[in-house]
C-alpha positions, -999 to +999 in steps of 0.1 A: -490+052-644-454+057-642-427+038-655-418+020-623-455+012-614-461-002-651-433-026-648-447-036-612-479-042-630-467-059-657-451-084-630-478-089-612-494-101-638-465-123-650-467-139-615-503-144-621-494-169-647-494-206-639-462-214-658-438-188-654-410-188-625-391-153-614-351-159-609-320-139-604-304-117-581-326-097-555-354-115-564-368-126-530-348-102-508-340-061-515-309-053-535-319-028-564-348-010-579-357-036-599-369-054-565-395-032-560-412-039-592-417-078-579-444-064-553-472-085-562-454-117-570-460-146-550-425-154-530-431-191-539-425-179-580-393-165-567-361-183-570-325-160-554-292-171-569-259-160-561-244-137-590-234-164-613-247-151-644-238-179-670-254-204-641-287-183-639-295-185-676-282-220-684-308-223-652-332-209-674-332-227-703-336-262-680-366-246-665-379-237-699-369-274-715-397-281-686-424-260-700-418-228-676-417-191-687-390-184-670-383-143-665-347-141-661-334-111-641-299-094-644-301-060-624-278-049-648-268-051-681-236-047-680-235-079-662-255-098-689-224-102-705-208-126-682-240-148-701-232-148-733-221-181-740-254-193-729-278-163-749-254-167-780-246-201-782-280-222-768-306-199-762-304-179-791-294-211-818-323-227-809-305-259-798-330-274-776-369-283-779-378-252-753-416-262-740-417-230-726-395-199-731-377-178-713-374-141-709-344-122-700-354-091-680-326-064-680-316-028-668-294+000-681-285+015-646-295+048-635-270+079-644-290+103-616-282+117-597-247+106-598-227+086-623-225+051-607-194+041-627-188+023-662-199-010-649-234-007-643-246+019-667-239+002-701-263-002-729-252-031-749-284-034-771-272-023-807-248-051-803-267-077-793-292-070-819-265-075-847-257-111-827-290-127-820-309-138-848-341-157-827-342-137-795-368-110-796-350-077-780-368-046-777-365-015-750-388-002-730-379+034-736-419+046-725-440+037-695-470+028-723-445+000-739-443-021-706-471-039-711-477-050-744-443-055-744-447-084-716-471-095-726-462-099-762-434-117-746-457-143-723-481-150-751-468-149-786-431-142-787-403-168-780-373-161-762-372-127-756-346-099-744-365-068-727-338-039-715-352-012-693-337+022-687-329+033-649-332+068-657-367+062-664-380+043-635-395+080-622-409+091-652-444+092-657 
């Protein structure tokens, strides 16, 4: 399968789960080529915010204080930043008794076939592994890494980081 139809896969079977809830931007309506990859998962699991990106995972960590798996989407990582208070400081410090988990789902834009500027093709990863000390991060940098990786994520790992790579979503 290609990249693209792994991830799809691997959501599908996240949406499968009883616990886990899908939020961010373009989650319930088209926007971005991570959209396509939801195919599968029930629109009641689906939860659209506005781009408010400190909101959505501070969101996250209350739905996870609940017991959900939440799967935290930023389109972009570039835009992940605008979070870091709330990955740095709380999610990644362990602060709070976290009955469920959450996972942040990520994406270094596409550079092809054009160049679609310095804001949304940013790969912050080597940084963020030097800052977080409890959030498992790892990149999906082969269609046969999706998923184990999500699943690793779901069933044994805590709160988890997972960037994907744009320029991949074709290859096979």
């Amino acid at each position: 399968m290609s990249y693209s139809e792994e991830l799809t896969s691997a959501m599908q079977w996240l949406g499968e789960q009883p616990d886990t809830l899908f939020l961010g931007q373009q989650v319930a309506y088209p926007g971005n080529a991570l959209f396509q990859t939801l195919e599968g998962v029930p629109m009641e699991k689906r939860i659209e915010l506005p781009v408010a990106e400190e909101m959505q995972l501070g969101i996250s960590l209350g739905l996870a204080l609940t017991g959900k798996v939440v799967i935290s989407i930023f389109p972009r990582m570039d835009f992940l930043m605008c979070a870091m208070n709330q990955l740095v400081n709380h999610l990644d410090k362990n602060l709070y008794p976290l009955k469920g988990k959450v996972i942040i789902r990520t994406c270094v834009g596409s550079t092809k076939p054009m160049h679609p500027g310095v804001q949304h093709c940013g790969d912050y990863t080597e940084g963020l592994e030097k800052m977080l000390k409890n959030v498992w991060i790892l990149q999906l940098l082969h269609p046969m890494q999706i998923m184990p990786s999500y699943l690793g994520a779901y069933q044994t790992r805590g709160n988890s980081l997972i960037v994907e790579y744009g320029d991949l979503y074709g290859m096979e």
